[in-house]
C-alpha positions in Angstrom: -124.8 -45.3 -139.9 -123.5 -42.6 -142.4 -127.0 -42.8 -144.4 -128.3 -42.1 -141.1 -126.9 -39.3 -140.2 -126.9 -37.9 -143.8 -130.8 -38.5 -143.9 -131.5 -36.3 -140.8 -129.2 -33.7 -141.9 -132.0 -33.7 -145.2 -134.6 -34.0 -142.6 -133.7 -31.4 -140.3 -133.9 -28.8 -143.2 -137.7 -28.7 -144.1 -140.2 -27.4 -141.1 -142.5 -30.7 -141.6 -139.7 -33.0 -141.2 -137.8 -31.8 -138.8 -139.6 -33.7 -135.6 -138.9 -37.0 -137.7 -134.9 -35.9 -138.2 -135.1 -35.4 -134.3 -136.0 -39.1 -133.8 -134.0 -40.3 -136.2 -130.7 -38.9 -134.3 -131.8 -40.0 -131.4 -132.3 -43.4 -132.5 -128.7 -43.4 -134.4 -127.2 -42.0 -130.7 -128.6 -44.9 -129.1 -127.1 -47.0 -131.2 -124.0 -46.1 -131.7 -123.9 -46.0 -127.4 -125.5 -49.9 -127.6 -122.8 -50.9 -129.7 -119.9 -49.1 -127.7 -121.3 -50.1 -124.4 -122.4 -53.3 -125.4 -119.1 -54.9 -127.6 -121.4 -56.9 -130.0 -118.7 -56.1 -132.4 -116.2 -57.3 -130.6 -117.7 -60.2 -129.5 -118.5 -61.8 -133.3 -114.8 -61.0 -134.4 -113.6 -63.0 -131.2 -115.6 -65.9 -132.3 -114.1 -65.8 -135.5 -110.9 -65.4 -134.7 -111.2 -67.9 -132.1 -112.8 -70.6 -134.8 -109.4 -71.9 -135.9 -106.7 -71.5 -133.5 -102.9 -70.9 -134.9 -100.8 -74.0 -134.5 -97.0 -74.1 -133.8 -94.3 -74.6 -135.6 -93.1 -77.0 -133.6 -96.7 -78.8 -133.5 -96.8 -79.4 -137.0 -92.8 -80.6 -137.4 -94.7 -84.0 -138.0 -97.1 -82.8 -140.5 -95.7 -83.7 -144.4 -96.5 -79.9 -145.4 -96.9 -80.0 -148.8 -97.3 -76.2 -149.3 -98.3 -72.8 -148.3 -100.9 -70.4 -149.4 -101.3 -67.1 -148.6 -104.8 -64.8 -149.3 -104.2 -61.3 -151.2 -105.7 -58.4 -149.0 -102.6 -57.0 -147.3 -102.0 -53.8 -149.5 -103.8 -50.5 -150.0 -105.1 -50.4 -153.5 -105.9 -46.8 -153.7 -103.0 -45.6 -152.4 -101.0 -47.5 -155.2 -103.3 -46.1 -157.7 -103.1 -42.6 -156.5 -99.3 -42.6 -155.8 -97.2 -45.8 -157.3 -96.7 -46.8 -153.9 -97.1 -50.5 -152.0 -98.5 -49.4 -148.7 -99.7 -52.6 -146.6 -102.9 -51.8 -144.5 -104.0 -53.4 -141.5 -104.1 -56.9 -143.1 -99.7 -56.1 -143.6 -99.4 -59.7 -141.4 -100.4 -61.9 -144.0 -97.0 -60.7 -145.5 -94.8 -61.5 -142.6 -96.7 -64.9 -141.9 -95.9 -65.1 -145.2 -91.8 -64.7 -145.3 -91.8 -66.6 -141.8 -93.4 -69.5 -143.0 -91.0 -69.4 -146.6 -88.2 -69.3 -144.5 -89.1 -71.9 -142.6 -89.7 -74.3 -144.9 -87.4 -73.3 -148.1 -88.0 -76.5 -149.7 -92.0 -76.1 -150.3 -93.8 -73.5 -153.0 -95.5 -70.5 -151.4 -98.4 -69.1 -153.7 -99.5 -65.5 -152.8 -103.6 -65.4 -154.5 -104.8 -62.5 -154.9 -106.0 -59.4 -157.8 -108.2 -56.8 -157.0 -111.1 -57.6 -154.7 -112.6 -54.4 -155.8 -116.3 -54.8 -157.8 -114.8 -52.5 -160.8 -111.1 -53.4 -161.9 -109.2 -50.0 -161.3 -106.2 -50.8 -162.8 -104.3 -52.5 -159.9 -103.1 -56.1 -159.3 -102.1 -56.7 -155.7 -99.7 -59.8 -156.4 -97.8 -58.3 -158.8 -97.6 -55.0 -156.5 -96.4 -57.3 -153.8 -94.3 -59.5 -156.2 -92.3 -55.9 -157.1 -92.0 -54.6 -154.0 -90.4 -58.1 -152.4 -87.7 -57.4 -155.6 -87.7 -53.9 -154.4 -86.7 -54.7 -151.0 -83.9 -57.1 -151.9 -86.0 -59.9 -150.1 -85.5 -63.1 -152.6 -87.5 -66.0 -151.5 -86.9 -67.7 -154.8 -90.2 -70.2 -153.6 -93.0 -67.7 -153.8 -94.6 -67.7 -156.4 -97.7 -65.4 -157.3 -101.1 -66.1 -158.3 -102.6 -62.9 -159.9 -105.8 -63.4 -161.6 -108.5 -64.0 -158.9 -110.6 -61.6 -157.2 -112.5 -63.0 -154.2 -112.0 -66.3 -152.0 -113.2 -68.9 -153.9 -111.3 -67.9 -157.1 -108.1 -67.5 -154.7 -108.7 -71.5 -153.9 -110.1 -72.4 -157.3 -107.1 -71.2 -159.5 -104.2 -71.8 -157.0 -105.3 -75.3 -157.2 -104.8 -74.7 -160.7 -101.9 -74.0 -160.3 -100.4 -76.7 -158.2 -101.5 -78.8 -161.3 -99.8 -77.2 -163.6 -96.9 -76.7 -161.3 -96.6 -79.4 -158.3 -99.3 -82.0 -159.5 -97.5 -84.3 -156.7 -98.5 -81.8 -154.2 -101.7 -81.3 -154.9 -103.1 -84.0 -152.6 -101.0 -83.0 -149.9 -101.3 -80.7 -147.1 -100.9 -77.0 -147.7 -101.1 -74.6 -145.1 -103.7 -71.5 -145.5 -102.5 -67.8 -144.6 -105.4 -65.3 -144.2 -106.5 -62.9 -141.5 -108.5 -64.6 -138.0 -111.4 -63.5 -138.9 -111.2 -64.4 -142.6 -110.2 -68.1 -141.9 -113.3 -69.5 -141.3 -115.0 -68.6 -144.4 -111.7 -69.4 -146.4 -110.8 -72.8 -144.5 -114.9 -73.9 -145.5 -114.2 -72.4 -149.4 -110.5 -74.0 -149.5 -112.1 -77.2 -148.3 -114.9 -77.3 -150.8 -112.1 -77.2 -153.6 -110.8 -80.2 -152.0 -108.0 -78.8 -150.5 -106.3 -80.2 -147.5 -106.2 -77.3 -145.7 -103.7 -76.3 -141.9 -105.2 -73.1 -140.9 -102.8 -70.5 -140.1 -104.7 -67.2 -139.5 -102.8 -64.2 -138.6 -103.8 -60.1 -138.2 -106.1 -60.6 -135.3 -107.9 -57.2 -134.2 -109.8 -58.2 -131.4 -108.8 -57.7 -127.9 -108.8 -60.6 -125.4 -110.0 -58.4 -122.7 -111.9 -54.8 -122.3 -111.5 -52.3 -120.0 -113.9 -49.0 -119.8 -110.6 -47.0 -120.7 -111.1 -48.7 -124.3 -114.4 -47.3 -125.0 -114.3 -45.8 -128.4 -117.8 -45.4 -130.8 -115.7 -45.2 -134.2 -113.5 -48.5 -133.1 -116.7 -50.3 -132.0 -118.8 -49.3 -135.4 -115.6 -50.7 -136.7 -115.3 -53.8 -135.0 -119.0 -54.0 -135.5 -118.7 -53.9 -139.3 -115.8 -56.1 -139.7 -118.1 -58.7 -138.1 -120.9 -58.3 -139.9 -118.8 -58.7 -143.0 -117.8 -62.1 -142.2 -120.8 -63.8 -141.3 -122.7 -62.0 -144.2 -120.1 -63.6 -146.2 -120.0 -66.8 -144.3 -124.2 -66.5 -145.6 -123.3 -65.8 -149.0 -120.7 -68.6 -149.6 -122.9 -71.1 -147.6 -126.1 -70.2 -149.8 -124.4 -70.5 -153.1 -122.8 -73.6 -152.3 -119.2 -72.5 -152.0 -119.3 -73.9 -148.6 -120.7 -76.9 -147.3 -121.1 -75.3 -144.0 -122.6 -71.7 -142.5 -120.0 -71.8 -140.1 -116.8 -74.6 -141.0 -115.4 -75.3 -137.6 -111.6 -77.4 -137.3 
């Protein structure tokens, strides 16, 4: 959408081009008022997050849980680059599914997986960051531990399984559950799975509305939504075509 826009505003300086820059806006407004007053966004992140549902506490008290993993994502890299700070973004539940789930269940090891996702390394680890700033905050959940090499889901399943073996080996064939946003889960639950995980799904940070009202009509929150969908299945594509998953779309 942004090329868009920046193309006609190249467009709509030459004479000879200008008719084409016209079109092109319109075609970009039309869009952007299909996509607000149609939810497709909203819509594909529903199915997501509606893909694996969150259990209960009290529905898996029967469950031998043999551990918890948590996905990396939850804090701003560039702010901690730029200022030294941990600042946790819209992803901030994983943490407190996190701390609940520890708390629950004292007993069990909680890995945290996760580096930098970015393409280029920039000089930032995000379990480390969070590993500090738990210290910081005087919160000492002596069972977390904190995976801080991979970069991207499959390494996040790959070498936490590495280290259960090192670690737990008599947990390693048990059943862990899997912290990550709604949306995320499905593609995560399919690439945890491939690793031969035994995977509980416990998605948290959900973003889309159950209902929608015309009061909620908003073109940069529904390019948002729109984009946060197309992220997933794109990725759910990727994964499935490379063989990280054995499905396009792992249901429970």
């Amino acid at each position: 959408m942004t090329l868009g826009f920046a193309t006609a505003l190249v467009l709509v300086l030459f004479k000879a081009t200008r008719r084409a820059a016209h079109a092109l806006l319109v075609v970009i407004a039309m869009i952007c008022v299909g996509v607000t007053v149609c939810p497709v966004g909203q819509y594909g992140v529903q199915i997501l997050e509606d893909r694996f549902p969150r259990p209960t506490l009290e529905s898996i008290h029967g469950e031998n849980i043999a551990g918890i993993i948590v996905l990396g994502g939850a804090v701003d890299g560039e702010q901690y680059i730029e200022r030294g700070l941990v600042e946790y973004n819209g992803s901030a539940d994983r943490i407190f599914g996190m701390l609940q789930l520890a708390n629950h269940y004292p007993a069990i090891p909680v890995i945290y997986s996760g580096a930098d996702g970015a393409l280029v390394a920039r000089g930032f680890n995000e379990a480390d960051a969070v590993q500090a700033d738990m210290i910081a905050r005087g919160i000492n959940a002596t069972n977390i531990v904190y995976e801080n090499q991979s970069r991207n889901t499959a390494e996040n399943a790959a070498l936490s399984y590495q280290l259960v073996i090192k670690n737990w080996p008599e947990r390693a064939q048990g059943k862990w559950l899997l912290i990550t946003s709604a949306r995320h889960m499905p593609r995560a639950m399919g690439v945890f799975r491939q690793y031969g995980w035994s995977i509980i799904a416990w998605p948290v940070d959900y973003i889309a509305p159950a209902h929608r009202h015309l009061t909620d009509i908003n073109v940069s929150h529904s390019i948002k939504m729109l984009d946060n969908a197309l992220k997933e299945f794109a990725g759910l594509t990727a994964y499935y075509w490379t063989g990280r998953t054995s499905t396009w779309f792992p249901a429970p």
